[in-house]
C-alpha positions in Angstrom: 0.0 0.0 0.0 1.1 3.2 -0.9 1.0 6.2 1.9 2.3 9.7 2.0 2.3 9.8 5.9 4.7 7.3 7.2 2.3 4.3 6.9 5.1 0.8 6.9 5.8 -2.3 5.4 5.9 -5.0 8.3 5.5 -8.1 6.6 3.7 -10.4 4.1 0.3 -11.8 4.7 -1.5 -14.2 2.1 0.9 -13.7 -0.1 0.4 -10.0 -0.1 2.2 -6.9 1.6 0.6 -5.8 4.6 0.8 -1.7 6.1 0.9 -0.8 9.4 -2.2 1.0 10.3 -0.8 4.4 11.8 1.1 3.0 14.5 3.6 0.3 15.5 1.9 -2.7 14.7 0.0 -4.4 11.5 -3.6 -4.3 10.5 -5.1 -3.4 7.5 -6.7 -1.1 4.7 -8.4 -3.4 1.7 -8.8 -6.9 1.4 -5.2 -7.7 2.1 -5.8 -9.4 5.6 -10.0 -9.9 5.6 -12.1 -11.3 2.8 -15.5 -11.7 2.5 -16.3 -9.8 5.5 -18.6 -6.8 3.7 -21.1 -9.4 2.9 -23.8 -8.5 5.6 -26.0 -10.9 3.7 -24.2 -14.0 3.6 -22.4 -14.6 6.7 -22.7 -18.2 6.3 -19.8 -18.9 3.8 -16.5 -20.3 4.8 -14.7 -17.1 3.3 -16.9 -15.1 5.6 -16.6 -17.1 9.5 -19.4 -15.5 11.7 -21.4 -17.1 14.8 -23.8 -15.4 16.6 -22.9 -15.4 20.2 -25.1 -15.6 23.5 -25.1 -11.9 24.3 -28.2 -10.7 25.7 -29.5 -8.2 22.4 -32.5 -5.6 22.5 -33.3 -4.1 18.9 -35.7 -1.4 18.2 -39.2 -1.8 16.6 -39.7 0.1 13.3 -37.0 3.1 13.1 -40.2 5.1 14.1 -40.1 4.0 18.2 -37.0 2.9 19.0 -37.4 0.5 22.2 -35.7 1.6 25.6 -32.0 0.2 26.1 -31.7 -2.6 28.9 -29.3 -0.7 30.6 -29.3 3.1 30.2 -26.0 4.8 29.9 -24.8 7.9 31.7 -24.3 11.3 29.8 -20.7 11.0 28.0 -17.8 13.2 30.8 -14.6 14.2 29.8 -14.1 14.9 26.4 -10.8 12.4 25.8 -10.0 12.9 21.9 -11.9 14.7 19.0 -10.7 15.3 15.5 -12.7 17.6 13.0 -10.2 16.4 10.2 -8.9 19.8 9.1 -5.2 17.8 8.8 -4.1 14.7 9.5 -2.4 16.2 13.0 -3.4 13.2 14.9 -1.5 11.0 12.3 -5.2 8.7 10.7 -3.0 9.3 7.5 -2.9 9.4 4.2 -3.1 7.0 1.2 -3.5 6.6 -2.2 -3.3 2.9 -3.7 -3.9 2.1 -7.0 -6.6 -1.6 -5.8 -7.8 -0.5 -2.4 -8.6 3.7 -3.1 -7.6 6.9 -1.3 -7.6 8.4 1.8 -7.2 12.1 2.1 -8.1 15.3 3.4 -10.6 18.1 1.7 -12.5 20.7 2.9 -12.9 19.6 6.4 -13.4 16.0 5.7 -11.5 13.3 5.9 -12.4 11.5 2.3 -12.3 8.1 1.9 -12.6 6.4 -1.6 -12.8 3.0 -1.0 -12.5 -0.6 -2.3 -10.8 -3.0 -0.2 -13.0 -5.4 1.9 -12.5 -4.0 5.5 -10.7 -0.1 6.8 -10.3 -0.4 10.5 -8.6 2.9 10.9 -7.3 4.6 13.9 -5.3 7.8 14.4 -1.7 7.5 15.5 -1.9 9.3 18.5 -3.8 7.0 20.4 -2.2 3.8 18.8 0.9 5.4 20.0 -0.7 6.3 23.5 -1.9 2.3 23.6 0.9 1.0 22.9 3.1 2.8 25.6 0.7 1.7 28.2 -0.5 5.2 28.6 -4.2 5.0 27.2 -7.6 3.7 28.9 -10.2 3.4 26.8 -12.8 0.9 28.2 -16.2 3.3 29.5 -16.4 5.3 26.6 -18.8 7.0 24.3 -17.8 6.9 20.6 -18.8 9.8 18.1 -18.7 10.1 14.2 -20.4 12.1 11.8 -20.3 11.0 8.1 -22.1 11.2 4.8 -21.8 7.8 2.4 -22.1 9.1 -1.4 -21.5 5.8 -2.9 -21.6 2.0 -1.9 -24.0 -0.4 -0.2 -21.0 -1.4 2.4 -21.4 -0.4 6.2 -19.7 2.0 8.2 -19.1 3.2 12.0 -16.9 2.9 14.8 -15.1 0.5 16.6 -14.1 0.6 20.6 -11.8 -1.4 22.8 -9.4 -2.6 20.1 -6.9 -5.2 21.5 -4.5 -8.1 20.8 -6.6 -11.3 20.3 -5.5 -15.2 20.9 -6.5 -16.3 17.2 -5.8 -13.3 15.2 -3.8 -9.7 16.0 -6.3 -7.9 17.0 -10.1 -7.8 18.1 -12.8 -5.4 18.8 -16.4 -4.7 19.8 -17.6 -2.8 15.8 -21.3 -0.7 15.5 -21.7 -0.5 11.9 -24.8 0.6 10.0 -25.8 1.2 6.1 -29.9 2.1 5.1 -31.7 -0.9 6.1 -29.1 -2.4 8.6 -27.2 -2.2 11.3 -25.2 -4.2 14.0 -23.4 -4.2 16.7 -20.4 -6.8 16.9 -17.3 -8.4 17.8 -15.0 -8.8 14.9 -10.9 -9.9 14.8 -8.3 -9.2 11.8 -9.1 -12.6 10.7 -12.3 -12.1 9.5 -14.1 -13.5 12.1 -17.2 -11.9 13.3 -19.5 -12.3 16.2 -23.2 -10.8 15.5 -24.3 -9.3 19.4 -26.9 -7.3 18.1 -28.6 -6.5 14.6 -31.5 -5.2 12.8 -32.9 -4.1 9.3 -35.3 -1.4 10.9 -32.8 1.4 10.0 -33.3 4.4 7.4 -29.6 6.1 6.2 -29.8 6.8 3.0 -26.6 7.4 1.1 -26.1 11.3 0.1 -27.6 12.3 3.9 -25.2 12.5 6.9 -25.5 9.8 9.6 -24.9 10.4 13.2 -23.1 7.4 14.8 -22.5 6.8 18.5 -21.3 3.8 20.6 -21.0 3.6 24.2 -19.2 0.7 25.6 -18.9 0.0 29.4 -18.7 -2.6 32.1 -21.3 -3.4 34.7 -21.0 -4.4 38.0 -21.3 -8.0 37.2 -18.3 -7.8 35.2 -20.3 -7.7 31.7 -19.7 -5.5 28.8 -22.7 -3.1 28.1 -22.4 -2.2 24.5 -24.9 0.2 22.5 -25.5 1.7 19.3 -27.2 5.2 18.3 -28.3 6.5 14.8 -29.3 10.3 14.6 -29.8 10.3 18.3 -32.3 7.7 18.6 -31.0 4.5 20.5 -31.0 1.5 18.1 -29.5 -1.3 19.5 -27.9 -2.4 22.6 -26.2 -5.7 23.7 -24.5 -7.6 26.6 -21.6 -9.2 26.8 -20.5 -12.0 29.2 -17.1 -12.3 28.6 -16.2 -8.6 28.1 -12.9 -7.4 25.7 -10.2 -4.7 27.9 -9.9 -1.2 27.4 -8.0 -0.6 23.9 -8.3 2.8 21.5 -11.8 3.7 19.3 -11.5 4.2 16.1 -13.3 4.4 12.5 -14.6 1.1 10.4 -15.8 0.2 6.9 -16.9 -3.1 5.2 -17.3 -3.0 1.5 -20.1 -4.6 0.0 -20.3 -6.5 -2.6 -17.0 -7.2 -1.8 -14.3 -4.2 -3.3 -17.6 -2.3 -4.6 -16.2 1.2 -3.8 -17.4 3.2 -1.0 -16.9 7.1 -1.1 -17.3 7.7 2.5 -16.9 11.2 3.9 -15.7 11.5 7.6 -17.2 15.3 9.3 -15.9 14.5 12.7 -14.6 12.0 15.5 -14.8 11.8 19.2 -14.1 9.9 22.6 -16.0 10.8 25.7 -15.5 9.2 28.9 -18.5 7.3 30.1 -19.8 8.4 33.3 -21.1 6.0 35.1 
């Protein structure tokens, strides 16, 4: 992969090279690492490992009347990171590659042209912060605004991004395209675990979207995760065996599979949860 802002070569994976994703350790941009994963509607195919898990999972009725989440979180604290993508000073970078699309910065946006199978994209500063043992990420409330002008992949945001014992790295994902949306727990392997999902969701491409994610733990020692469209709660799930604290970032599955996405990225934050 080609980037202008220090992304590097760390190795080969399936017989192709794979970037560093902003900080000092792999993942991935395009379908380098993850294939199959954009298809939402076919999760059953052995390119495309998912299993649903035994998380508890509330959805909404019709868009319309939302239902009330299981376990209602607190207003978001401290305001921990936010980005308005004037520049790339928080390192997300940027990248132009001739298969797997662009990545830049215009107008206040940060512009993604898309066609890999999977971005899971986080700004160097907190990769940086993570990996010196100096960030703490776990009860947080996720932000991003974005407008999708092209592509029937999902977008969102990701929380609690750590190593994992099958694959590098795993996370808790809250994705969402016009007539679905999920919450989930998906690895650089491909693998994803469906907590919560449902097609009762209107986001049609060309309009902004307003994403948010909280993810805590009880005092039972379970994760609390929820998702929010526009404000309105969507979805909300429990989970038993709850990931650590790890940094938030930005995620995109295309589908069909490298059908480009032209995704434009208004703004990014990380509250702390408090609860």
């Amino acid at each position: 992969m080609t980037a202008v802002s220090g992304v590097r070569t760390v190795g080969e994976v399936k017989g192709h090279t794979m970037d560093i994703r902003r900080l000092a350790r792999p993942l991935l941009l395009g379908a380098v690492i993850v294939s199959g994963c954009g298809d939402d509607n076919d999760r059953s195919t052995s390119e495309s490992p998912v299993t649903t898990t035994g998380a508890t999972v509330t959805t909404n009725a019709p868009s319309t009347a939302p239902a009330s989440p299981t376990t209602t979180p607190s207003a978001p604290a401290a305001l921990l990171f936010e980005d308005a993508f004037d520049d790339d000073r928080n390192g997300w970078g940027v990248v132009d590659h001739p298969d797997y699309g662009s990545m830049s910065y215009e107008g206040g946006d940060y512009v993604w042209a898309f066609a890999g199978s999977v971005a899971h994209w986080l700004p160097k500063v907190l990769g940086d912060q993570y990996d010196q043992g100096e960030l703490d990420m776990a009860d947080v409330v996720v932000h991003a605004e974005a407008t999708v002008l092209k592509g029937g992949g999902v977008i969102g945001v990701f929380c609690r991004e750590q190593p994992d014992d099958d694959a590098d790295w795993e996370w808790y994902e809250f994705v969402a395209r016009d007539g679905f949306a999920a919450i989930r727990q998906a690895d650089s392997e491909g693998n994803i675990d469906v907590l919560a999902e449902t097609e009762h969701v209107t986001a049609p491409a060309g309009q902004p979207l307003s994403i948010e994610a909280t993810c805590s733990d009880d005092n039972a020692g379970h994760a609390q995760l929820s998702l929010s469209l526009n404000d309105a709660p969507l979805l909300t799930a429990t989970g038993d065996d709850p990931l650590g604290h790890g940094p938030p970032g930005l995620q995109a599955w295309t589908y069909p599979k490298h059908d480009q996405m032209d995704i434009r990225w208004h703004e990014f934050s990380i509250h702390a949860l408090d609860i």
